[in-house]
N, C-alpha and C positions, 0 to 999 in steps of 0.2 A: 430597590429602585428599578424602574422601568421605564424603557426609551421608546416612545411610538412615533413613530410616522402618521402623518393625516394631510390626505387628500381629500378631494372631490371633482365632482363634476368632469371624469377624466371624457366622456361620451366615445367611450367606444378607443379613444388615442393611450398610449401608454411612452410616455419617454425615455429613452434607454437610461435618460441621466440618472433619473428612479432611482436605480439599483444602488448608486454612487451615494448619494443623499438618505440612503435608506439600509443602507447597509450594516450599519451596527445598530439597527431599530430590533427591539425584541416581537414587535407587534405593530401591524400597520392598519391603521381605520380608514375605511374610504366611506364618507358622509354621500352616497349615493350619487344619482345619473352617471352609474359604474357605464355604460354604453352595451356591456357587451362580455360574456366570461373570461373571453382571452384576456383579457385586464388582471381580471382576478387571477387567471392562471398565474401571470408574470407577475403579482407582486407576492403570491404565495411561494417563489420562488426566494425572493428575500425571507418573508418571515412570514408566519400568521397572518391573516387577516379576519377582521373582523369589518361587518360591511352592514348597510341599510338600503336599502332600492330610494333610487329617486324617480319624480314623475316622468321621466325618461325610458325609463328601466321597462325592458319587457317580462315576459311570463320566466323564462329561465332565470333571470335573475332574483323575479320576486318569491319563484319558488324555492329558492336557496335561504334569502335574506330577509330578514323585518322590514316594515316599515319604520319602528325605532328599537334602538338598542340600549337598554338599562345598563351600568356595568359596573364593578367594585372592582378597582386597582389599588393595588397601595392605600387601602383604606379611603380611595377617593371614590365619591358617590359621582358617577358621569350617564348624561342621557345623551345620545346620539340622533340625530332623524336628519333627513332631507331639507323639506320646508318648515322650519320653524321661527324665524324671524330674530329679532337681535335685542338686545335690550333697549323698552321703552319702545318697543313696533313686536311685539309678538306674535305669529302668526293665531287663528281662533282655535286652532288643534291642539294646541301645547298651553294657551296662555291660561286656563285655568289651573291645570296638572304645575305649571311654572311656581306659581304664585303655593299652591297647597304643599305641593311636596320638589321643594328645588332642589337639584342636584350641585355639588360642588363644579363641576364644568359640563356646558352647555355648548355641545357641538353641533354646528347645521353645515348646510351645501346651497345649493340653491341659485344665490343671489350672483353667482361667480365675483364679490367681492371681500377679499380679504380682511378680516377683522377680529382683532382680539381684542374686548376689551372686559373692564369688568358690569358685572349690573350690580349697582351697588343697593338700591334699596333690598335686592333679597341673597347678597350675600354670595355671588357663584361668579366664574367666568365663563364668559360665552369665544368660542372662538368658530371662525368659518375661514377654511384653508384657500378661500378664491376657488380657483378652476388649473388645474391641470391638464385640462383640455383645446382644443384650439376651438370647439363650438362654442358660440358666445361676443357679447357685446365688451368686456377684458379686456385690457391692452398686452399683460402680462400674465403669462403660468405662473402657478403658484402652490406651494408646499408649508405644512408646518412642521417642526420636528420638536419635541421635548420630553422633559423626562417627568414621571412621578414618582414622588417617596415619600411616602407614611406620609398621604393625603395633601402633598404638597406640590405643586405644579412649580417646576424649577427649568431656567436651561430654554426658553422657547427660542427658536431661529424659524425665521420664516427665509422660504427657498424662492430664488426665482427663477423659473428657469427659460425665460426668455419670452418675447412676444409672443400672440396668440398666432401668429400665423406662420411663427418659421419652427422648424423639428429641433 
């Protein structure tokens, strides 16, 4: 079993609360417009991180990070990327690769709004953590946390951690 943590869209803001919410995570994903590597410093500081550049991201970032990240957890097939869209609205970069070869969950950033659900014609869940950051049109920061085991997505909590415009 494994516990990650997944954010997005922090741009550049990183919330102390992170640490508290993310603390007993083995592994933390940020689904991109990371803002900035101090980000990454402080959440490498909890745990792992594994990350995608979003269309935000400058050269330091993308020279670290994918554009998408394939991944095998607990026997769970997961693709990661920035803009990729949601089930039933696929973005045109993912939606053929979607359809041919799906992954069991299907992470994006992006859209800064929160959503997990399933896509049931082909079988995976898609989830998008909102925004962690205070850039954006969001009422609300936002986190997801949960675990996998032998391919099974168990345990999700989505975090709030308070309006877009207060720390």
């Amino acid at each position: 079993m494994i516990r990650i943590g997944l954010l997005s869209d922090t741009h550049g803001f990183f919330d102390p609360r992170i640490n508290e919410h993310f603390s007993e995570c083995d592994e933390i994903w940020h689904a991109g417009d990371i803002g900035n590597y101090e980000v990454i410093k402080m959440l490498s500081r909890i745990a792992p991180v594994t990350a995608v550049y979003g269309n935000i991201d400058g050269t330091d970032i993308r020279k670290r990070y994918p554009g998408h990240q394939r991944l095998i957890r607990e026997g769970l097939d997961i693709w990661m990327t920035h803009i990729g869209g949601y089930p039933g609205n696929y973005d045109y970069r993912v939606k053929s690769l979607i359809y041919s070869n799906p992954p069991g969950l299907f992470i994006t950033g992006h859209s800064h709004i929160l959503k997990v659900m399933p896509d049931k014609k082909n079988g995976f869940l898609h989830m998008n953590p909102g925004s962690a950051g205070r850039n954006g049109m969001h009422k609300f920061r936002t986190l997801i946390r949960f675990e996998v085991d032998h391919g099974k997505i168990d345990n999700v909590d989505v975090i709030e951690l308070g309006q877009r415009s207060r720390g």
